[in-house]
Structures are given as C-alpha cells and as structure tokens.
Backbone as a chain_set.jsonl record, in Angstrom:
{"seq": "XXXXXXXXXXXXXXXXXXXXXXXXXXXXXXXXXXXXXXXXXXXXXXXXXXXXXXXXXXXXXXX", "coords": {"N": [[-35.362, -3.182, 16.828], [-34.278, -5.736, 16.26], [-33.091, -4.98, 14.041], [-30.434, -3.656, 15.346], [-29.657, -5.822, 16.592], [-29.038, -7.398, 14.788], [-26.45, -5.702, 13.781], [-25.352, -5.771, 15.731], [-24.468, -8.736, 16.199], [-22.853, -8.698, 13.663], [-21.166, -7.145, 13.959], [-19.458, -8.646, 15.897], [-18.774, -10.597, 14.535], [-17.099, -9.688, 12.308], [-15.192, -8.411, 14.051], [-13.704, -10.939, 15.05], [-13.038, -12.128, 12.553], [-10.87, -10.642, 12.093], [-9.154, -10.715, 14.061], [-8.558, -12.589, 13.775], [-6.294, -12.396, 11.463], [-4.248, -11.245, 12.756], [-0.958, -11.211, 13.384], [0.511, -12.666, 15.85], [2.919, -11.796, 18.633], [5.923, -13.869, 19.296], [7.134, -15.568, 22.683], [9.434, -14.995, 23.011], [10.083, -12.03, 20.966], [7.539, -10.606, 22.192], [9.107, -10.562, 25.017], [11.546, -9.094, 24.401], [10.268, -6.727, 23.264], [9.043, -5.773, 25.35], [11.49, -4.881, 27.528], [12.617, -3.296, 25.984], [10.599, -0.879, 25.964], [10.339, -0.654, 28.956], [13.09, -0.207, 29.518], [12.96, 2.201, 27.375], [11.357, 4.22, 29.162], [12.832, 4.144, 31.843], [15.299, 5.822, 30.827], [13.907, 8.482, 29.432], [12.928, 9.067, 32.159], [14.856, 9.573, 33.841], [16.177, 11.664, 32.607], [13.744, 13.444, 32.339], [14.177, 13.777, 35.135], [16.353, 14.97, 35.714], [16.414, 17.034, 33.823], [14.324, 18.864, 35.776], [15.933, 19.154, 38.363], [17.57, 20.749, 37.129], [15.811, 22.993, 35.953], [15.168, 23.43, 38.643], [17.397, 24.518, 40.382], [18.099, 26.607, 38.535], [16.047, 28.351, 39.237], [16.544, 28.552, 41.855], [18.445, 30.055, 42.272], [18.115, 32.38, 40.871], [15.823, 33.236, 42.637]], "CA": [[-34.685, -4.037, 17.785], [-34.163, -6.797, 14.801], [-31.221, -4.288, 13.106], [-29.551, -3.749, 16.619], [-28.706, -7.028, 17.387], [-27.96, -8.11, 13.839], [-25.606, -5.26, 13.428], [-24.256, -6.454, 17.116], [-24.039, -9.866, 15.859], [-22.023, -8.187, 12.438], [-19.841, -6.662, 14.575], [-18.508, -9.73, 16.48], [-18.246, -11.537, 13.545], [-16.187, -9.115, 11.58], [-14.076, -8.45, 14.705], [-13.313, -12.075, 15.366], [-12.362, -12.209, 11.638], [-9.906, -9.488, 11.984], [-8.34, -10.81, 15.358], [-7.79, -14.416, 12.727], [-5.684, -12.041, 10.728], [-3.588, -10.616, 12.992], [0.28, -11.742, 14.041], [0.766, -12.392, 17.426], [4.353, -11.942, 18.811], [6.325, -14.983, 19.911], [7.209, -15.242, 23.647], [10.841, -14.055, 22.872], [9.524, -11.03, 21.172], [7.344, -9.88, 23.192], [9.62, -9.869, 26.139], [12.09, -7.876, 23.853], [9.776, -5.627, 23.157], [9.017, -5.273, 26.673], [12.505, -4.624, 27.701], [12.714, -2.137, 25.189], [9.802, 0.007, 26.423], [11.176, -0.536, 30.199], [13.963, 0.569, 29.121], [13.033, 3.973, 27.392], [10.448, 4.761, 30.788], [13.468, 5.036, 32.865], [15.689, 6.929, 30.199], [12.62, 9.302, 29.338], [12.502, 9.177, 33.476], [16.142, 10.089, 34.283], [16.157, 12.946, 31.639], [13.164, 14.547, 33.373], [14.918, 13.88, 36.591], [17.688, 15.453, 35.24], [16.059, 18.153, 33.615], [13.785, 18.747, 36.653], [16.625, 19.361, 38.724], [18.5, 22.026, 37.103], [15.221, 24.188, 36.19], [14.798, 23.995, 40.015], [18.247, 25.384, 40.511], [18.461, 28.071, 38.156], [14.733, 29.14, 40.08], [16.85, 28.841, 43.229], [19.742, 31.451, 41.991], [17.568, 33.676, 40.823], [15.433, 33.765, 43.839]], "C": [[-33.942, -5.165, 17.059], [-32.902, -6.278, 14.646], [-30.377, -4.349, 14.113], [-29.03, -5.08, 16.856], [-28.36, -7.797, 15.884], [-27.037, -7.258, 13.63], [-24.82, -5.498, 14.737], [-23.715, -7.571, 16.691], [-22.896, -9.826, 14.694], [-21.215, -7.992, 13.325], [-18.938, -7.579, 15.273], [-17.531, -10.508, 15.87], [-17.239, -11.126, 12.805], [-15.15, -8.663, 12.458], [-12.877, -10.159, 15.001], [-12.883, -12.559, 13.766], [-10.689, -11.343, 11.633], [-8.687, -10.217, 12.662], [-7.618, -12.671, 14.792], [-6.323, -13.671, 11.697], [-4.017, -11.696, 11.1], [-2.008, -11.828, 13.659], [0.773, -11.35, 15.225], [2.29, -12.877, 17.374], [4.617, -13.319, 19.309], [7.101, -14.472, 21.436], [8.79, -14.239, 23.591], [10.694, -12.465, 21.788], [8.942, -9.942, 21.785], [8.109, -9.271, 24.543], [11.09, -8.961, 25.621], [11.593, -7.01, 23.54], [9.504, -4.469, 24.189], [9.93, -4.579, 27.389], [13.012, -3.375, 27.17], [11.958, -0.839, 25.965], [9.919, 0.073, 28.041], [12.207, 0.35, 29.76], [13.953, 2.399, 28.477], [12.181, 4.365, 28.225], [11.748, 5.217, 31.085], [14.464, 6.084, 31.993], [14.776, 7.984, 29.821], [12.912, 9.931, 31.262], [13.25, 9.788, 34.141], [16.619, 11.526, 33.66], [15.069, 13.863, 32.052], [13.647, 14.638, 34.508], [15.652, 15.032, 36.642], [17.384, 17.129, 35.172], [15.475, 19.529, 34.707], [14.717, 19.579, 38.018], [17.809, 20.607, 38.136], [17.832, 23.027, 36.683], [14.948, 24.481, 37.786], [16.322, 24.85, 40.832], [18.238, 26.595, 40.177], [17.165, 29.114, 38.81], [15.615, 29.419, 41.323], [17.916, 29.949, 43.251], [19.149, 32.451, 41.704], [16.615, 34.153, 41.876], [16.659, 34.0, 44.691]], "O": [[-32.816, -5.402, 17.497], [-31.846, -6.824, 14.965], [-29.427, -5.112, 13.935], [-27.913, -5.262, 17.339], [-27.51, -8.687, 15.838], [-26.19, -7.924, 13.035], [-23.594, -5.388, 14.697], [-22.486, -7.623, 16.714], [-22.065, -10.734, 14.667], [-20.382, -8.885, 13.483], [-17.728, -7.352, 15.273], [-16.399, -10.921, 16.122], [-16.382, -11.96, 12.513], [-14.081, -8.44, 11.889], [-11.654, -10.259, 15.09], [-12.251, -13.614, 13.821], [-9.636, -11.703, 11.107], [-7.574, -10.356, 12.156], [-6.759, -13.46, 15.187], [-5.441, -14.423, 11.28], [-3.01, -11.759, 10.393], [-2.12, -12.924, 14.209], [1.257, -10.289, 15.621], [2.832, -13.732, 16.674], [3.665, -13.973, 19.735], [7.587, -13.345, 21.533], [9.04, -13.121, 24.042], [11.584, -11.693, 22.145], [9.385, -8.806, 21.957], [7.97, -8.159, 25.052], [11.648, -8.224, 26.434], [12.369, -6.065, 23.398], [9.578, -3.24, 24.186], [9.479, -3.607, 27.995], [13.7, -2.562, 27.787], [12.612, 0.065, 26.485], [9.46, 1.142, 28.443], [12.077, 1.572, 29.679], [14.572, 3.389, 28.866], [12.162, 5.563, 27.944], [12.068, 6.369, 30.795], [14.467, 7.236, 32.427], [15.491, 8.904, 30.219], [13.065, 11.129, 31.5], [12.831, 10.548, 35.014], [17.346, 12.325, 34.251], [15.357, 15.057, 32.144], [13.556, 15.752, 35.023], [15.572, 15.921, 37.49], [17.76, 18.062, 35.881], [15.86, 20.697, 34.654], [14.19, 20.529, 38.596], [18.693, 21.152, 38.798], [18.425, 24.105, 36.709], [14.568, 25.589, 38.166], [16.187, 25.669, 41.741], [18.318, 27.558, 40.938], [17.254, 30.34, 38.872], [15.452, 30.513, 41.862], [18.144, 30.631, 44.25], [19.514, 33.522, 42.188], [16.532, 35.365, 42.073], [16.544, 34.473, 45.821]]}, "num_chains": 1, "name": "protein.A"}
C-alpha cells in the first residue's frame, strides 16, 4: 500500500514537472491555430459532400 501511493505521489510530481516544461501558445496563436483546423473541417466536409454526392449519382444511373 506504501509503494502505491509513493509511486502515485512520483507520478504527480514528474507530471507537474513536465507540464513546467512545456510552451503554451499565446492567445493570437492559438486562435490561428484554431481557424486553421475550422477551416480544414469544412474543406475535408465539402469534399465528402461533394464526393458523397456523385457516388450517389452514378448508383442512381446504374440502377
């Protein structure tokens, strides 16, 4: 029970080291990043649309 909660207690500690390491975006970043990944959803979204739409045709000609 002893090892369990000191290797719980390890683990916090060496995460909360990690999370000191790391570079967080600045607000204008992030919301370019954001914008970005909006952005390829609906292109990604419009291209299955797209796609979507003309395998359901060529199903409808050949039926």
């Amino acid at each position: 029970m002893k090892r369990s909660f000191k290797s719980m207690f390890s683990f916090f500690t060496e995460s909360w080291s990690e999370l000191k390491k790391v570079r967080w975006p600045s607000r204008k970043e992030l919301t370019n990043y954001t914008l970005i990944v909006l952005g390829t959803i609906v292109v990604v979204a419009i291209y299955f649309w797209v796609l979507d739409i003309g395998i359901s045709a060529v199903i409808e000609a050949i039926i």
